[in-house]
LUMZA-922046 format. One record per residue (C-alpha): y, z, x; residue in three letters. Coordinates in nm, 4 decimals, always signed. Layout:
# LUMZA-922046
node v->Y&w->Z&u->X&rest->ALA
...
This chain:
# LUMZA-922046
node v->+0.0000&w->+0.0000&u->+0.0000&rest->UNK
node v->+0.3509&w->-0.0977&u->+0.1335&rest->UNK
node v->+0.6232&w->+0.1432&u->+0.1329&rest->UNK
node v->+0.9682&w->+0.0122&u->+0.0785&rest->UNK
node v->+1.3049&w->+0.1693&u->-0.0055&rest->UNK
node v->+1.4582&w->+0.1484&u->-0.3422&rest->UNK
node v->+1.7725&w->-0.0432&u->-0.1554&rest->UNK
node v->+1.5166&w->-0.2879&u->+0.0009&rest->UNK
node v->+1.3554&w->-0.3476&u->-0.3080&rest->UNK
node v->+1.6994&w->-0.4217&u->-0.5192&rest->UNK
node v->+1.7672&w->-0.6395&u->-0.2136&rest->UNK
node v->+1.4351&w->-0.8342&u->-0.1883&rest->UNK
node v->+1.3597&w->-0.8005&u->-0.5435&rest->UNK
node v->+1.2440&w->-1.1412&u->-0.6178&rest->UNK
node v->+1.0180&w->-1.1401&u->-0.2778&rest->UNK
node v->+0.8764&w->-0.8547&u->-0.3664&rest->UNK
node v->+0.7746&w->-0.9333&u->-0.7146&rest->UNK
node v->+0.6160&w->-1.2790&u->-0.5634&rest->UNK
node v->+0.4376&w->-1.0392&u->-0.2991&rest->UNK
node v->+0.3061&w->-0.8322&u->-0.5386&rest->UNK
node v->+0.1441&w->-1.0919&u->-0.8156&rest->UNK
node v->+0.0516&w->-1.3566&u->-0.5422&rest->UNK
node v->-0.1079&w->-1.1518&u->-0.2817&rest->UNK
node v->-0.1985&w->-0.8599&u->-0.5027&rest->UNK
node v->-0.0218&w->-0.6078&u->-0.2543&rest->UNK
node v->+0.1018&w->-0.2728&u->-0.4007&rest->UNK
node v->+0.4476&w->-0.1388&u->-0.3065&rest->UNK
node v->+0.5593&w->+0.1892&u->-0.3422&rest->UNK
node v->+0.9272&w->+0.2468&u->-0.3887&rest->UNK
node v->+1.0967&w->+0.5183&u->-0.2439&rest->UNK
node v->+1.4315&w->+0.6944&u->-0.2446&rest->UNK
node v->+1.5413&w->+0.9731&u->+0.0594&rest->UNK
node v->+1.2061&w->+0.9405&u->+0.1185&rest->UNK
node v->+1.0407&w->+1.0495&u->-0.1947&rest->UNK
node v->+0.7932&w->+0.8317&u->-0.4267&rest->UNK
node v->+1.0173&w->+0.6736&u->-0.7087&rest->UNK
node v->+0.7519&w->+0.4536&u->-0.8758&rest->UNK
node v->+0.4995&w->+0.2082&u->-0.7314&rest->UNK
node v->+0.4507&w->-0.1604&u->-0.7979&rest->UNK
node v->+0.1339&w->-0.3287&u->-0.8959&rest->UNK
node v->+0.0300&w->-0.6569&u->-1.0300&rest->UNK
node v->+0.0543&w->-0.6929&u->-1.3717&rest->UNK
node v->-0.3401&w->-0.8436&u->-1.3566&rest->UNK
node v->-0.5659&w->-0.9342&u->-1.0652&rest->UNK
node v->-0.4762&w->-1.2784&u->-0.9265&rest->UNK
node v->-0.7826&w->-1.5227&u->-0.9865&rest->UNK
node v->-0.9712&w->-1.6347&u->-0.7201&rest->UNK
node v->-1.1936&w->-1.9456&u->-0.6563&rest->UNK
node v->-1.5101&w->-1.6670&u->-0.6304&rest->UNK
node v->-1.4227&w->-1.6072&u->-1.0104&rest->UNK
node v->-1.4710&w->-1.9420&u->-1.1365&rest->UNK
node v->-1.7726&w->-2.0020&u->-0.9742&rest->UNK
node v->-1.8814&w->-1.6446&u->-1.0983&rest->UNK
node v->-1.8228&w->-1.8123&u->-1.4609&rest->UNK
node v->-1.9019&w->-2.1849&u->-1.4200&rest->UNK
node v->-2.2905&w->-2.1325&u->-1.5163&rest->UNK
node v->-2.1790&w->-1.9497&u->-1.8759&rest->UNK
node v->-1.9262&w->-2.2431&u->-1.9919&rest->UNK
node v->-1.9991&w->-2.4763&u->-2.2651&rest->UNK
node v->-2.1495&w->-2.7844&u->-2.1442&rest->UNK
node v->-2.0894&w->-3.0975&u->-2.3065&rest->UNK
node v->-2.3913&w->-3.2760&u->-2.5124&rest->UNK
node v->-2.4766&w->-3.6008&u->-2.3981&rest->UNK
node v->-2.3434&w->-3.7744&u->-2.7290&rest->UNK
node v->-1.9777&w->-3.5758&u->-2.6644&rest->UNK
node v->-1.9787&w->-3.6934&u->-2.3018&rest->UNK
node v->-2.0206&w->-4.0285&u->-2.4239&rest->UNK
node v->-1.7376&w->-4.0141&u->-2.6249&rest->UNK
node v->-1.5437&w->-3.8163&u->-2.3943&rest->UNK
node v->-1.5595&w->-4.1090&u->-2.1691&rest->UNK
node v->-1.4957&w->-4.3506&u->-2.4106&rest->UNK
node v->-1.1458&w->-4.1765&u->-2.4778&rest->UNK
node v->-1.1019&w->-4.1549&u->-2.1440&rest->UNK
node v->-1.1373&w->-4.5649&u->-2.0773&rest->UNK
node v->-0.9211&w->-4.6266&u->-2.3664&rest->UNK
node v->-0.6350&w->-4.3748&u->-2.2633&rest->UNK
node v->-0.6062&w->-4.5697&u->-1.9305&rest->UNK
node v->-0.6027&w->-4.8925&u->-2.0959&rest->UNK
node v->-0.3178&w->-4.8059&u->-2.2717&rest->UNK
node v->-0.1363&w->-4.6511&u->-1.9679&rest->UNK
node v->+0.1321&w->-4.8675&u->-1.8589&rest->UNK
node v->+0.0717&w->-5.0456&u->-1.4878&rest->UNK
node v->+0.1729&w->-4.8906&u->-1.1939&rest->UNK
node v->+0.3045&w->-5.1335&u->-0.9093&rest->UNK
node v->+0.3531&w->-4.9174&u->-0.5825&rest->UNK
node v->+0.5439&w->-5.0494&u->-0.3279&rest->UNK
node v->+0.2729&w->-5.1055&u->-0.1118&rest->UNK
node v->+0.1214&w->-5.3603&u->-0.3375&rest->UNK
């Protein structure tokens, strides 16, 4: 857990709030040296480890739905307008 002063916090506020949700650090704020309150994330960032923990339980699609998944797919690019890059 970091410590940081009140006067550092009002100062960094914005780094410190992008410290604490993207890194999952806690900070604890304090004023002539005493604990004030302490900052945590509001939830645990996700990781890539939790989506593979959860890939195996998600729906998978039936072989009829991928079909037509696909299908939609084909005809939404059709209909997108073409790109020229300059490279072309």
């Amino acid at each position: 857990m970091k410590t940081v002063t009140v006067t550092e916090a009002a100062r960094n506020f914005s780094e410190l709030v992008s410290r604490v949700h993207y890194q999952g650090e806690t900070a604890l704020l304090v004023k002539g040296g005493r604990p004030m309150a302490k900052v945590t994330p509001a939830r645990r960032p996700r990781m890539g480890r939790d989506l593979a923990a959860v890939w195996p339980a998600l729906p998978r699609l039936g072989t009829r739905d991928a079909g037509a998944f696909d299908r939609d797919l084909a005809d939404a690019r059709r209909k997108l307008p073409e790109i020229k890059s300059k490279w072309d």
